[in-house]
N, C-alpha and C positions, 0 to 999 in steps of 0.2 A: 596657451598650450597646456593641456589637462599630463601629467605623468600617473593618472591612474590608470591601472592596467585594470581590465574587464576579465573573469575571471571565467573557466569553459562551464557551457551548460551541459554538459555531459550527464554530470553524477547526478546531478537532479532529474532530468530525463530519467534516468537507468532507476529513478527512486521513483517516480509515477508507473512505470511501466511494472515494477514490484510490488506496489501498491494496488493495480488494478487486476495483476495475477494471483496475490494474496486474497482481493476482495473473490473472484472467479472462486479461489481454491476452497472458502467458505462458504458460500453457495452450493457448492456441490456438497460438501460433507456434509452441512445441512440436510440435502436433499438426501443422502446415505443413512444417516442418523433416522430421520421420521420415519421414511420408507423400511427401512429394516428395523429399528425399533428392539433391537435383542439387548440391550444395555452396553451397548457401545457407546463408548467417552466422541464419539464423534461430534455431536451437537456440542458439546465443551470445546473441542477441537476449534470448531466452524466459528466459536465465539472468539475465541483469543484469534485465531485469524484473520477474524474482521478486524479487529483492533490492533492485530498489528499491520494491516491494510490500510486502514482509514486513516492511522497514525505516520505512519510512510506518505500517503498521499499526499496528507498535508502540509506536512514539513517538507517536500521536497517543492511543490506548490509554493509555497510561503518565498522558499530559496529561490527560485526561479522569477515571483514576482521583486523578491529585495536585489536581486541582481542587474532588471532590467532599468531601474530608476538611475 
């Protein structure tokens, strides 16, 4: 009889789901930035967004696979 408790997937769910809103949220500014082009930090925006998207994604991913073994 195992006394390890399993622990909830919640936070990690709620960290992908931030992570693929993050990545969304980059793409657009992207798209804001080229299209209007007036020297808006948007494109700078769209970058760190991505990264802290892709960074979120993963690490919550990673949680959700070390949880399930």
């Amino acid at each position: 009889m195992s006394h390890k408790r399993r622990a909830p997937v919640a936070g990690p769910v709620w960290g992908l789901a931030f992570g693929v809103l993050m990545m969304a949220a980059s793409a657009a500014l992207w798209w804001l930035g080229s299209n209007l082009g007036q020297g808006l930090p948007a494109e700078s925006l769209a970058v760190a967004a991505l990264l802290v998207g892709v960074f979120t994604f993963v690490c919550a991913a990673r949680e959700i696979a070390r949880n399930r073994r």
